[in-house]
C-alpha positions as CSV (number, residue, x, y, z in Angstrom):
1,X,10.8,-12.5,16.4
2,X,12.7,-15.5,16.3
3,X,13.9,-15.8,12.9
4,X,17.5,-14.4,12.8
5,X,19.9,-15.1,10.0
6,X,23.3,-14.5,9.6
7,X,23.9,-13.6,6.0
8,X,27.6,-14.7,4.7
9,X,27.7,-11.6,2.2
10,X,27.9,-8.0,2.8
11,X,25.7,-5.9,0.6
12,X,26.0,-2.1,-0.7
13,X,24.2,0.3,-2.7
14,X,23.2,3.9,-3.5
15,X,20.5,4.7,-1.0
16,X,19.7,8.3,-1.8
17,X,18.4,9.3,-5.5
18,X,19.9,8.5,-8.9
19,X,20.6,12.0,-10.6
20,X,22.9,15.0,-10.2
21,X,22.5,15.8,-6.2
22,X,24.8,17.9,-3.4
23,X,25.1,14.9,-1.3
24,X,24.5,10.8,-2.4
25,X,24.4,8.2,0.6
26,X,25.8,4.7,0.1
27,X,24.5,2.4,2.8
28,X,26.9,-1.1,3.5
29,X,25.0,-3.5,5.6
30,X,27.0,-7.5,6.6
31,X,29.5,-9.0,8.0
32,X,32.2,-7.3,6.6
33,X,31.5,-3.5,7.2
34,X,34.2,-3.0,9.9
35,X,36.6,-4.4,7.5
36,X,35.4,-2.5,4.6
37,X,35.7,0.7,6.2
38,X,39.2,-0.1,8.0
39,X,40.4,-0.1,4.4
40,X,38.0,2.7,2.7
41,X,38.1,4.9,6.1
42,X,41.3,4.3,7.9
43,X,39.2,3.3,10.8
44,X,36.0,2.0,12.1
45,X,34.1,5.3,13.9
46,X,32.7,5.6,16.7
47,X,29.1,4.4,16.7
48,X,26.5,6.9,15.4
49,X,29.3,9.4,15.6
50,X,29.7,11.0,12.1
51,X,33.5,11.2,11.4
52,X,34.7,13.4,8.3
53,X,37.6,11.6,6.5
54,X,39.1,10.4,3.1
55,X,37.6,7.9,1.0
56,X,39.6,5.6,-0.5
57,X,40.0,2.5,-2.7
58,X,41.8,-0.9,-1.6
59,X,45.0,0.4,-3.3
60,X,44.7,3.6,-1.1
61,X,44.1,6.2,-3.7
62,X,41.2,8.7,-2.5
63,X,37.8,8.6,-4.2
64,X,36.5,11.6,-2.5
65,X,36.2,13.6,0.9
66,X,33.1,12.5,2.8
67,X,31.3,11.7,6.0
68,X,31.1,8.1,7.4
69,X,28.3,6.6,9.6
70,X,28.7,3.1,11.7
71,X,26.0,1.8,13.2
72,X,27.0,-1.6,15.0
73,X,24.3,-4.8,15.2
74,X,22.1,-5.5,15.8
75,X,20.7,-2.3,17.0
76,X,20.8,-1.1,13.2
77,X,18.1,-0.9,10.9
78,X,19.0,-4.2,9.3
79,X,20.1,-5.9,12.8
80,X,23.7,-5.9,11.4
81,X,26.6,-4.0,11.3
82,X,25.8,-1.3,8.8
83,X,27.5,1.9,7.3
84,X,26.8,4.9,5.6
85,X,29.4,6.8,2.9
86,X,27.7,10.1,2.9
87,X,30.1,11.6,-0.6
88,X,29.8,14.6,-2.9
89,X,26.7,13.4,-5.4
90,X,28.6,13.5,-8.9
91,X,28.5,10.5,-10.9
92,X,31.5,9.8,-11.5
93,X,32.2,10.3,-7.8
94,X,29.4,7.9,-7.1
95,X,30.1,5.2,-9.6
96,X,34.1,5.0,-8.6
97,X,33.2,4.7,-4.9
98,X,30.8,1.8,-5.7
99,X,32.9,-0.1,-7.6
100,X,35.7,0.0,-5.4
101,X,33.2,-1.6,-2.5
102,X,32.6,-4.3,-5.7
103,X,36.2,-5.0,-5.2
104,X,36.4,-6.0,-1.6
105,X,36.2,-9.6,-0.6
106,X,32.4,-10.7,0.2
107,X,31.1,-7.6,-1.0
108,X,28.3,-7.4,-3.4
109,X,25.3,-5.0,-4.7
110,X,22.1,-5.0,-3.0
111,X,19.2,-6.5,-4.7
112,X,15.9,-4.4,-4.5
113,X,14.9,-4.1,-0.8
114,X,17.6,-6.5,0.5
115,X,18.4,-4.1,3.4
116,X,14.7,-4.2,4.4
117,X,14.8,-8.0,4.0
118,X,17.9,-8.9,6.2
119,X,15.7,-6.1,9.0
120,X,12.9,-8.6,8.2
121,X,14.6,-12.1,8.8
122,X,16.2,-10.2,11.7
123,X,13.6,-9.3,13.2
124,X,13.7,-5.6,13.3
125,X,10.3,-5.3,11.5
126,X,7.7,-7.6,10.8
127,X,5.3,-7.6,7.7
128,X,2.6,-5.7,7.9
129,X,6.0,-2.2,8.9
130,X,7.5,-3.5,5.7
131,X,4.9,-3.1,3.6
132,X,4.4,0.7,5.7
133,X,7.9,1.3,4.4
134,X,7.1,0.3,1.2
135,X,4.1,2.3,1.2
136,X,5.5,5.4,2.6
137,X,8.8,5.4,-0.2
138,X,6.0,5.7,-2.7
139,X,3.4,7.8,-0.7
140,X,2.6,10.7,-3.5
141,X,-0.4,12.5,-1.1
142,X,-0.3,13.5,2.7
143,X,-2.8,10.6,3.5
144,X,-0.9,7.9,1.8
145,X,1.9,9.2,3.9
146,X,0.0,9.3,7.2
147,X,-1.2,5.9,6.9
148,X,1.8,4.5,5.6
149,X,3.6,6.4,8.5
150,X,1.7,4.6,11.2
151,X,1.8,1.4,9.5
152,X,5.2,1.2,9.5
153,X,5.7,2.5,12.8
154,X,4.0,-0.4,13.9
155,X,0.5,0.1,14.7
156,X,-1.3,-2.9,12.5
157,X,1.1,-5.3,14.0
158,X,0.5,-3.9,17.7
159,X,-3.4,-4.5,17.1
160,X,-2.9,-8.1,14.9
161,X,-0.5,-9.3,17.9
162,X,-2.7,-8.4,20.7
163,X,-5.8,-9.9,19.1
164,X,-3.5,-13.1,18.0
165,X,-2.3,-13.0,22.1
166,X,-6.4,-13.2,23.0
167,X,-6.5,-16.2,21.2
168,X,-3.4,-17.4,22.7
169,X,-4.7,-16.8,26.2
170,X,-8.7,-18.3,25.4
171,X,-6.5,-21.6,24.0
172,X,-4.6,-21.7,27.3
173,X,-8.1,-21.7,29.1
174,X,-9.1,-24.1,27.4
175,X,-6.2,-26.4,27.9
176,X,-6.2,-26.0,31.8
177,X,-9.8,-27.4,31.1
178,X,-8.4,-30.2,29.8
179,X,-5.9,-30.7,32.5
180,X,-8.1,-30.3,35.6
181,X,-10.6,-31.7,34.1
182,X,-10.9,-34.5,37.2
183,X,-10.2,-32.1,40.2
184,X,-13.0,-32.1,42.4
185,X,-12.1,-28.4,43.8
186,X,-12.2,-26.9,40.5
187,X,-15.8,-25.7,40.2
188,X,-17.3,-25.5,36.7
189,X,-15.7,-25.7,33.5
190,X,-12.9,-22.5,32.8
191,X,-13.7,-22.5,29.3
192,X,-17.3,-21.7,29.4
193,X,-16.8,-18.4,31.0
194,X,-14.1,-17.7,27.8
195,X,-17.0,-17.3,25.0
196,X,-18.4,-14.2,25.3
197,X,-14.8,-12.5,24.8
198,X,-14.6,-14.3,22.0
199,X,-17.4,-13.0,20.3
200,X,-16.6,-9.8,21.4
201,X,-13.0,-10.3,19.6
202,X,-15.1,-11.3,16.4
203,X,-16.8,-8.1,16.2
204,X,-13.9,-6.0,16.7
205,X,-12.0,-7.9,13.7
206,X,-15.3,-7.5,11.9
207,X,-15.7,-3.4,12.2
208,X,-11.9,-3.6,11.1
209,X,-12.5,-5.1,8.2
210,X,-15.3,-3.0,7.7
211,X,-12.7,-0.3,7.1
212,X,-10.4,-2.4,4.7
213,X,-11.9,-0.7,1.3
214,X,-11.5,2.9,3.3
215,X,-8.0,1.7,3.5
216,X,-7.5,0.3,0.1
217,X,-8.7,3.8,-1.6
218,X,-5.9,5.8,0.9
219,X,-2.9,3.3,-0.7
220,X,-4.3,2.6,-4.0
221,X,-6.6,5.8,-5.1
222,X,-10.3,6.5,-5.3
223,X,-11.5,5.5,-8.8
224,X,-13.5,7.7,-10.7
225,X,-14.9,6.5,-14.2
226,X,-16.0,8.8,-16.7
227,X,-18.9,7.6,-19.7
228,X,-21.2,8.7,-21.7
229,X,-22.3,8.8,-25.5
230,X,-19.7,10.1,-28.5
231,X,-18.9,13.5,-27.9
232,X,-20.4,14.3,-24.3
233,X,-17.3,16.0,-23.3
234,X,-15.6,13.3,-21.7
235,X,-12.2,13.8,-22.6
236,X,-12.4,17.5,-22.4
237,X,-13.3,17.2,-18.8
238,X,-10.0,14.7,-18.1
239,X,-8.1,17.2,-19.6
240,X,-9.4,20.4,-17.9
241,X,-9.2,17.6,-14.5
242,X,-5.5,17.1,-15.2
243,X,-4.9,21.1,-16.7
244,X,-3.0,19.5,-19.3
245,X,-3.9,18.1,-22.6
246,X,-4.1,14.0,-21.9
247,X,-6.8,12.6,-24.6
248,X,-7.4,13.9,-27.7
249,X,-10.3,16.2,-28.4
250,X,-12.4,16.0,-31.6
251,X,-15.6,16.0,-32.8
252,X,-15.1,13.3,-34.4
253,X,-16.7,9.9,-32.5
254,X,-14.8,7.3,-31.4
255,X,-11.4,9.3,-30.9
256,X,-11.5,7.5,-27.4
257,X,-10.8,4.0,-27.8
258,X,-8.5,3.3,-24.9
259,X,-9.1,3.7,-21.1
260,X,-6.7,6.9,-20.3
261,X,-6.2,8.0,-16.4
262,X,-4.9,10.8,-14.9
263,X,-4.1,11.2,-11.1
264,X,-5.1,13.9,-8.6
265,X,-4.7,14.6,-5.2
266,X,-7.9,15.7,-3.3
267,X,-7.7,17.1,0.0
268,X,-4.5,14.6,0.7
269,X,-6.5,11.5,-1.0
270,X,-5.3,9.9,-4.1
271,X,-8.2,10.1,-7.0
272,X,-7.8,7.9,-10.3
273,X,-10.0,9.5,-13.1
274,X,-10.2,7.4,-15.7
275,X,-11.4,8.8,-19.6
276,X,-13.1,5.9,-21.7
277,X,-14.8,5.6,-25.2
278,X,-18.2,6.8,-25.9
279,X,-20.7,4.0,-25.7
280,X,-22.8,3.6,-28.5
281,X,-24.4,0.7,-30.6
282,X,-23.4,-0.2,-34.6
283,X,-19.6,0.9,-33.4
284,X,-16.7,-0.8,-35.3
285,X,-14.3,-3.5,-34.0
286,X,-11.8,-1.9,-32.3
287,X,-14.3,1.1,-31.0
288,X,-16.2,-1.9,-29.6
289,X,-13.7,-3.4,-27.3
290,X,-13.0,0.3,-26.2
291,X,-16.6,0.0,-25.5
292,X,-16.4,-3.4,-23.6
293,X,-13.2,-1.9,-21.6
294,X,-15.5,1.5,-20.3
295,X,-18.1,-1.4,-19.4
296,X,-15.7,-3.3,-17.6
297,X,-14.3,-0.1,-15.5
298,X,-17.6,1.2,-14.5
299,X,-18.2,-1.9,-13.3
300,X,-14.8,-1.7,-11.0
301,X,-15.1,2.2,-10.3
302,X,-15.7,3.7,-6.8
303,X,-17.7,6.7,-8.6
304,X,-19.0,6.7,-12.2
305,X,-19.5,10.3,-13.5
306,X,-22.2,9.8,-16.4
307,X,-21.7,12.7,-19.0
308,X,-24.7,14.8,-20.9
309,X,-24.5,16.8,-23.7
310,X,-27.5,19.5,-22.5
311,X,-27.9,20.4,-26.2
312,X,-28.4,16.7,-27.3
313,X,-28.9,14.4,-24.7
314,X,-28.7,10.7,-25.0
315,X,-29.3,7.7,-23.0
316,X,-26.7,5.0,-22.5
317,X,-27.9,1.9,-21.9
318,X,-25.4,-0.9,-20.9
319,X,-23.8,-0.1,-17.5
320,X,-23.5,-2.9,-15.8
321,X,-26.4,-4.1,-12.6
322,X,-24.5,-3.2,-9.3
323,X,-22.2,-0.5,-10.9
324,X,-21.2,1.9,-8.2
325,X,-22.7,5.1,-7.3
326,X,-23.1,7.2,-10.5
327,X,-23.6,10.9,-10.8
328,X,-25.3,12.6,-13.6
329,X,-23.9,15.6,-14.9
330,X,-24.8,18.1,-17.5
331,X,-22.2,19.1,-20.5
332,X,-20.8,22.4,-22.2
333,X,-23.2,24.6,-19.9
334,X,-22.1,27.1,-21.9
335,X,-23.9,26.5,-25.3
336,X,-27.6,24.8,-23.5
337,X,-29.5,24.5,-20.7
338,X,-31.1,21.5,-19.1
339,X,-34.4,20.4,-20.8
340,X,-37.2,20.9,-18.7
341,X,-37.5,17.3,-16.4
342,X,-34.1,16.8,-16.9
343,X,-32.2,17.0,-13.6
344,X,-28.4,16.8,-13.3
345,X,-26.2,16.6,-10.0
346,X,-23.6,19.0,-11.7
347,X,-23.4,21.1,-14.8
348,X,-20.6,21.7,-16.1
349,X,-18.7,24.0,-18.8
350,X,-15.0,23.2,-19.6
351,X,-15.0,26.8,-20.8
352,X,-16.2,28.3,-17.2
353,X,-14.5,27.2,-13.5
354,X,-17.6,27.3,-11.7
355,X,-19.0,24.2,-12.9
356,X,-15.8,22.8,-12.3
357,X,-15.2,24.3,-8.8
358,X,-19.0,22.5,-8.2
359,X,-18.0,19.3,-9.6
360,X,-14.3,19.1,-7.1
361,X,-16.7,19.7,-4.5
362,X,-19.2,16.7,-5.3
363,X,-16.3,14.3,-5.8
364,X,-14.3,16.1,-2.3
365,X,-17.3,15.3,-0.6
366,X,-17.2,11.3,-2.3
367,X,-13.6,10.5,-1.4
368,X,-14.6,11.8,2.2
369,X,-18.0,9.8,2.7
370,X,-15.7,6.6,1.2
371,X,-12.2,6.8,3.2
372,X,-13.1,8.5,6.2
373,X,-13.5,5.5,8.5
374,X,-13.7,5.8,13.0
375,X,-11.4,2.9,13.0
376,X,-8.1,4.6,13.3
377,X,-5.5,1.7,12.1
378,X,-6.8,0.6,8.1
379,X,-6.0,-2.8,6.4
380,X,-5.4,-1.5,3.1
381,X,-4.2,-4.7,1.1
382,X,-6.1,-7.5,-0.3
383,X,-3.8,-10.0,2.0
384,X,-4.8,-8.1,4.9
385,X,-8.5,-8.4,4.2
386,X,-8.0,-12.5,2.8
387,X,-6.5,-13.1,6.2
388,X,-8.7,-11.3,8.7
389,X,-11.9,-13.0,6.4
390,X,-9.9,-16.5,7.6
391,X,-9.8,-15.3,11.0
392,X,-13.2,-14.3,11.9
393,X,-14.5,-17.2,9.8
394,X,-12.5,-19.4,12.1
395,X,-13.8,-17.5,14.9
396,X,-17.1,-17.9,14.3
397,X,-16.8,-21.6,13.5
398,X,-15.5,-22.2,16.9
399,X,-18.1,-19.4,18.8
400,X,-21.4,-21.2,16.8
401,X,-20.5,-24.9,17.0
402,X,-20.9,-25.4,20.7
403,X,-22.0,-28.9,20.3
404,X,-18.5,-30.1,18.7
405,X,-15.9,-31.4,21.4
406,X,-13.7,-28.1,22.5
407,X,-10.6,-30.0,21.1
408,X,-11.7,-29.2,17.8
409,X,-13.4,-25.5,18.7
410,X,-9.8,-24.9,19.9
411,X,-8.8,-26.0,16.8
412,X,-10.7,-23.7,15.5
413,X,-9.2,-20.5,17.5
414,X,-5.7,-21.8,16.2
415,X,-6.5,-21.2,12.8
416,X,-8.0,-18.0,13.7
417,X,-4.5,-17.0,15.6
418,X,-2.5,-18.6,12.1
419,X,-4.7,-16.3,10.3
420,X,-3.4,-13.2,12.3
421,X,0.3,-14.8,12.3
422,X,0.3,-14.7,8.7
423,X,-0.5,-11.1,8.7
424,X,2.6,-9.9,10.5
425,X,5.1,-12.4,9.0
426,X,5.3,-14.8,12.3
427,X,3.6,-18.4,10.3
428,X,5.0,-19.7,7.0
429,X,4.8,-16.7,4.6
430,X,8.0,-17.4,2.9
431,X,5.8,-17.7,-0.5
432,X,4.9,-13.7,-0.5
433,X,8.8,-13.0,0.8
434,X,9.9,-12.5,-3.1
435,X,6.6,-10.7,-3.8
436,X,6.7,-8.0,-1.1
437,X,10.6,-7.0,-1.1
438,X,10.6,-6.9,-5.0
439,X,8.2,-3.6,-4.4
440,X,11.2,-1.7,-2.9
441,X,13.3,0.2,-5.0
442,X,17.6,-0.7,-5.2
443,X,19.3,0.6,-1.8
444,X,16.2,0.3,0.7
């Protein structure tokens, strides 16, 4: 990419995990890294050669006995000259060391994901692999770290850059068009012939797109919404969900007036399940915005799991039109039995682990139907899906409005191409820069 900046400050911080630890890494990264470790390390090692020496503080005194990393630019992960100080983890170790980098001329702490951002305005990774990164630092189940994985090794901007090249190449069609336009050997107009790749473009960004909410349940969790009258067993279920006590269990109504959310991990997929108040009429004030807030969450939920009480059954009316799939299940199996014409998807006892074993199984086999997608590479942010909407729109503008001159269909396919640029940090996304790096924690 051709964006590289020379920073006039060198930046440090503690790049492995705050706590007591065997071993803490302190990664340097700027123009004055050889300096810095003539003076802290006698010497400037060998590149990617870890050298075991004496750490030391301007004055010479020695902080600690450690191992020391160079890696010269730009073929570091920043593009510049970076180091690592791998010393003994002890506080006091750690905090000494980083102050006496504090003291060195030009030297300064790291703000939260500076290193990635100097790799980013370097050109070592573009976008859509920073936000992989970002993803896979705070990847908490096996397919949040697959996805994140390939992501930022690369694979969205491999597929964004070769569609964006497409466009590139049907635009330079287009333009020869223009240019022979009054050769008498050229037979028939170039661009014509382009169209039907075009539309075939369109349909793969389309079936991509398709797989964008697939994609946003991997990163962000599949949300599951528990409702139901007073006293249906809602919160008993969260609990016996999260085998800890989260929501208070009475049987008293209205004990749930907040939205409360625990977080599994099913098969690898993230699962949100959220506890909310019992919905029922003549409720008080601050029992009805609890009600208002369950309303509002079914109506946002990937699955909504409405709870029965077999021994007293009632019907909840509210639930929003359009409310995701919803699955009926029967409560405290143990004390009733369905009434007859009542049918259930599950019942369940919080007392017995068979209804519970059933219920994992229903909602296994949700997550499943909802992530698993044949398209390989996932958008899985709302940007991504914004900016692929802009791009096919453009697409199609230019593909259906054959009657408009081509200057302006190939207009058209530039926007479409902008679109794709914006994805992967190429085109004049300096307004999200703040935005994306401020996810990454201090030292990455």
């Amino acid at each position: 990419m051709e964006r590289r900046r020379h920073y006039r400050d060198t930046v440090f911080a503690l790049s492995s995990g705050a706590g007591l630890a065997g071993v803490a890494v302190i990664r340097i990264s700027g123009p004055g890294v050889r300096s810095g470790l003539e003076i802290m390390a006698g010497r400037v090692p060998e590149p990617r050669r870890a050298v075991l020496t004496s750490i030391r503080d301007k004055q010479g005194r020695v902080l600690d006995r450690g191992l020391v990393l160079f890696f010269d630019g730009p073929g570091s992960f920043t593009g510049e000259d970076v180091a690592e100080l791998h010393i003994h983890g002890g506080q006091a170790v750690i905090e000494a060391t980083l102050r006496s980098l504090a003291d060195l001329n030009g030297f300064r702490s790291a703000e939260p994901g500076e290193f990635t951002r100097r790799a980013f305005d370097n050109g070592k990774m573009d976008l859509t692999e920073v936000e992989g990164l970002a993803d896979l630092i705070a990847a908490e189940t096996e397919m949040q770290r697959r996805m994140a994985l390939e992501q930022s090794s690369g694979s969205l901007s491999r597929l964004y850059d070769s569609w964006r090249q497409q466009l590139i190449r049907v635009r330079a069609m287009i333009e020869a068009d223009f240019d022979f336009a009054d050769e008498e050997d050229v037979p028939g107009s170039v661009a014509d012939t382009i169209w039907p790749s075009v539309v075939d473009l369109s349909n793969e960004i389309r079936i991509h797109l398709d797989a964008a909410h697939a994609g946003e349940i991997v990163r962000d969790g599949y949300r599951v919404v528990i409702v139901g009258a007073p006293n249906a067993g809602k919160s008993s279920l969260l609990n016996a969900l999260a085998k800890r006590d989260v929501a208070i269990v009475s049987e008293e109504q209205g004990t749930t007036r907040d939205i409360l959310e625990v977080r599994l991990d099913i098969d690898g997929f993230p699962v949100i399940v959220f506890d909310t108040a019992g919905l029922r009429e003549n409720a008080g004030t601050i029992e009805t915005e609890g009600i208002r807030r369950a309303l509002e969450a079914a109506g946002k939920a990937d699955l909504v799991l409405l709870l029965e009480d077999l021994a007293s059954p009632e019907d909840v009316a509210g639930i929003p039109d359009g409310t995701a799939m919803a699955m009926r299940i029967g409560t405290k199996a143990d004390l009733a039995h369905p009434e007859p014409g009542n049918e259930y998807d599950c019942l369940i006892s919080v007392k017995r682990p068979d209804g519970l074993n059933d219920l994992l199984d229903m909602l296994r086999q949700q997550v499943m139907r909802a992530a698993v997608t044949r398209v390989r590479t996932l958008p899985n942010r709302q940007r991504h899906r914004e900016y692929l909407e802009d791009c096919v729109h453009h697409i199609v503008e230019a593909v259906e409005n054959d009657s408009e001159p081509l200057e302006l269909r190939s207009e058209n396919l530039r926007r479409a191409g902008d679109a794709l640029g914006r994805l992967t940090g190429k085109i004049d996304v300096e307004d999200l820069l703040d935005l994306i790096f401020g996810e990454f924690c201090i030292g990455k």
